[in-house]
RODO-868929 format. One record per residue (C-alpha): x, y, z; residue number from 1. Coordinates in pm, 1 decimal, padded with zeros to 6 digits. Example, Ala and Ser with C-alpha at 12.3 -4.5 7.8 and 13.67 -1.06 7.14 Angstrom:
2
<pagu X="01230.0" Y="-00450.0" Z="00780.0" n="1"/>
<pagu X="01367.0" Y="-00106.0" Z="00714.0" n="2"/>
//
This chain:
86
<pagu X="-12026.8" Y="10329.2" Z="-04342.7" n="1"/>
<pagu X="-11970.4" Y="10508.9" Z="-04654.9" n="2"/>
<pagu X="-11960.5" Y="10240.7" Z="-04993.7" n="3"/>
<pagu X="-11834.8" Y="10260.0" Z="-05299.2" n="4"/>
<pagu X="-11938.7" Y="10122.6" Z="-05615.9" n="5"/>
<pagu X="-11781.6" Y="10111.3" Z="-05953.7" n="6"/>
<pagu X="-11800.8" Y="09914.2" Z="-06265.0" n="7"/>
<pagu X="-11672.0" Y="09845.3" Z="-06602.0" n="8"/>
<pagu X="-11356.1" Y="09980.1" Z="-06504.6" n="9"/>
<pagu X="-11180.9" Y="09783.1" Z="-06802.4" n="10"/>
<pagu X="-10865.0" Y="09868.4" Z="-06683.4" n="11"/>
<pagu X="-10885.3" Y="10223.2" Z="-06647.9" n="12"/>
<pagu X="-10608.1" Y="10381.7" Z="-06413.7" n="13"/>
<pagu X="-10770.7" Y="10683.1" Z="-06506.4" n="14"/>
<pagu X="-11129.4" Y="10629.5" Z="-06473.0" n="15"/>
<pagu X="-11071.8" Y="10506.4" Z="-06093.7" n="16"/>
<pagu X="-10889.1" Y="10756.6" Z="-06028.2" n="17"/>
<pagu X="-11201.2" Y="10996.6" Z="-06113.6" n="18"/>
<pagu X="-11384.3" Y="10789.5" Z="-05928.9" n="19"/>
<pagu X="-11183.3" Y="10766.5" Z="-05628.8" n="20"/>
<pagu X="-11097.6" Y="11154.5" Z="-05648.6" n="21"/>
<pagu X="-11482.5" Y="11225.9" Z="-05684.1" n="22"/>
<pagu X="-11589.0" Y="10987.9" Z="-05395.1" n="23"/>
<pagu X="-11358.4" Y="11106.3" Z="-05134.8" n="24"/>
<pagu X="-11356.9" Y="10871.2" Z="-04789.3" n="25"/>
<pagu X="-11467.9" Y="10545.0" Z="-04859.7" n="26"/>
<pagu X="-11452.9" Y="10245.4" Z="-04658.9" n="27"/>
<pagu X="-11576.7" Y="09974.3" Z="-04878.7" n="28"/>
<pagu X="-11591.3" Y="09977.9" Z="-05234.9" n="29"/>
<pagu X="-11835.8" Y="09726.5" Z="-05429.7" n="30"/>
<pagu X="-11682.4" Y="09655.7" Z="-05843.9" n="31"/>
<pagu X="-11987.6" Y="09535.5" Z="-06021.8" n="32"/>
<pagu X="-11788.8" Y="09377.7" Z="-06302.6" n="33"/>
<pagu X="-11596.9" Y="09436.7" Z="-06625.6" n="34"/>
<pagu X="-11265.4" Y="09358.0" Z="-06529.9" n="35"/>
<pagu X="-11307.0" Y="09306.0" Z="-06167.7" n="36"/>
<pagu X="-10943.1" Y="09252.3" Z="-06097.0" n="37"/>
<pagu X="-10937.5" Y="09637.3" Z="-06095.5" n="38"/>
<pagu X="-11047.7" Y="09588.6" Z="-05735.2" n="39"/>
<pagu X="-10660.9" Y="09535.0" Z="-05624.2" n="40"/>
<pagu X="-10552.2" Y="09875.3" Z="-05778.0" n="41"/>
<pagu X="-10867.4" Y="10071.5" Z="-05646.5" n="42"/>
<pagu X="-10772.5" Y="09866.4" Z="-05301.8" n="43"/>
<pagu X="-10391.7" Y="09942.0" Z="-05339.7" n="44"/>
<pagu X="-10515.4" Y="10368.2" Z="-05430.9" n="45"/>
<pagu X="-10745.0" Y="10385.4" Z="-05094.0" n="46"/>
<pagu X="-10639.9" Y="10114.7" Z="-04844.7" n="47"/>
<pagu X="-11009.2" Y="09992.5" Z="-04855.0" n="48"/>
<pagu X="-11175.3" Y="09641.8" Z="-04862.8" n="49"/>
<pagu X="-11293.4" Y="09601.2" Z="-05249.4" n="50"/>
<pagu X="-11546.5" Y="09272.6" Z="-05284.4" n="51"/>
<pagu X="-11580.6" Y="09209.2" Z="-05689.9" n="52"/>
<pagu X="-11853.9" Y="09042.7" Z="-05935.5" n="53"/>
<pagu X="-11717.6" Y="08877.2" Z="-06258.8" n="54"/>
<pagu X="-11855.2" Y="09078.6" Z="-06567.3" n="55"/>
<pagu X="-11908.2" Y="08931.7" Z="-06868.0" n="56"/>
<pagu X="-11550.2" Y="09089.1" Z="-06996.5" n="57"/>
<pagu X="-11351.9" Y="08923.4" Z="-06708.0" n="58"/>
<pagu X="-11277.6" Y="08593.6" Z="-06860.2" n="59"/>
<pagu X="-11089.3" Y="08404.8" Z="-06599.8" n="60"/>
<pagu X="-11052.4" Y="08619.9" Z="-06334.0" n="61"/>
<pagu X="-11105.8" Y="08495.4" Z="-05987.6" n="62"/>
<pagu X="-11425.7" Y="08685.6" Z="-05922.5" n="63"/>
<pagu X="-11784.3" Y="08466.5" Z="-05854.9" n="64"/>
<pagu X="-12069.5" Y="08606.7" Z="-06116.8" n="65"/>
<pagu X="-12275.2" Y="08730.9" Z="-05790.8" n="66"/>
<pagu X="-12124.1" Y="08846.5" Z="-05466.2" n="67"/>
<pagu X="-12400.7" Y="08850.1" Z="-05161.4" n="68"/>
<pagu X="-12258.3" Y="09061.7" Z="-04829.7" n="69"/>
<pagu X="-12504.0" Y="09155.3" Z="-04527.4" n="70"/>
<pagu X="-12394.2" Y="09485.9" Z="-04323.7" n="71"/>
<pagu X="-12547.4" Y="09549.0" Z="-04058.6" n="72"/>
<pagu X="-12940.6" Y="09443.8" Z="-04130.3" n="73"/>
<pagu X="-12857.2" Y="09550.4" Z="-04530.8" n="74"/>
<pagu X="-12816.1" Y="09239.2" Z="-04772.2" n="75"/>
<pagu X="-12655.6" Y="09353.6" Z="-05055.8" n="76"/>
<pagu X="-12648.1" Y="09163.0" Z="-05408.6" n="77"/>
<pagu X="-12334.9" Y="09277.2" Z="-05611.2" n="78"/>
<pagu X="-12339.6" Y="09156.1" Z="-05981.1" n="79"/>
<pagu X="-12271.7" Y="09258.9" Z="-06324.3" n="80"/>
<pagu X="-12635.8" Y="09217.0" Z="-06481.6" n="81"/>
<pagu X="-12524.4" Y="09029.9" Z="-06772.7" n="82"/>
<pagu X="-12705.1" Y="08698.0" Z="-06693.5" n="83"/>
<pagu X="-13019.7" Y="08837.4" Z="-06587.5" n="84"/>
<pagu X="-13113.0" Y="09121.8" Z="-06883.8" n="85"/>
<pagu X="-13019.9" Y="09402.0" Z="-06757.4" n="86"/>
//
C-alpha cells in the first residue's frame, strides 16, 4: 500500500496539488495537521481515504489531536507535534 502524508496544508489548492502531482498513485493519504479539513479536497482530487490530526491552526474542525491506525502489523501515530515539542 502506497501512503501519503501531508501537512500544514493551510488551505493551499495549490500546494496539494504539488503534492498530489509529485506523489503519483496513492491509496491512503495521512494530513498531519494545519487545517486538516484539507483532507476532503485532497480526498475529492484522488478518490483516496484521507484520516486527519487537528493542528494547532485548525480551531474547530472535526479532527481528534492524535489519530492511531494499524495496517497490516504497522501502528501508525498521526499527529501534528504541537503538544508534545516538536
Amino acid at each position: 500500500m502506497r501512503i501519503g502524508v501531508i501537512s500544514d496544508t493551510h488551505g493551499s489548492m495549490q500546494a496539494i496539488q504539488k503534492a498530489v502531482q509529485a506523489a503519483e498513485q496513492v491509496e491512503l493519504w495521512l494530513h498531519a495537521g494545519d487545517y486538516s479539513q484539507d483532507g476532503e479536497v485532497l480526498s475529492s482530487l484522488t478518490g483516496a481515504k484521507v484520516i486527519a490530526a487537528k493542528g494547532n491552526c485548525d480551531g474547530c474542525a472535526k479532527a481528534k489531536i492524535d489519530e492511531f491506525i494499524q495496517i497490516g502489523k504497522v501502528k501508525i501515530w498521526i499527529t501534528h507535534g504541537h503538544r508534545y515539542g516538536v
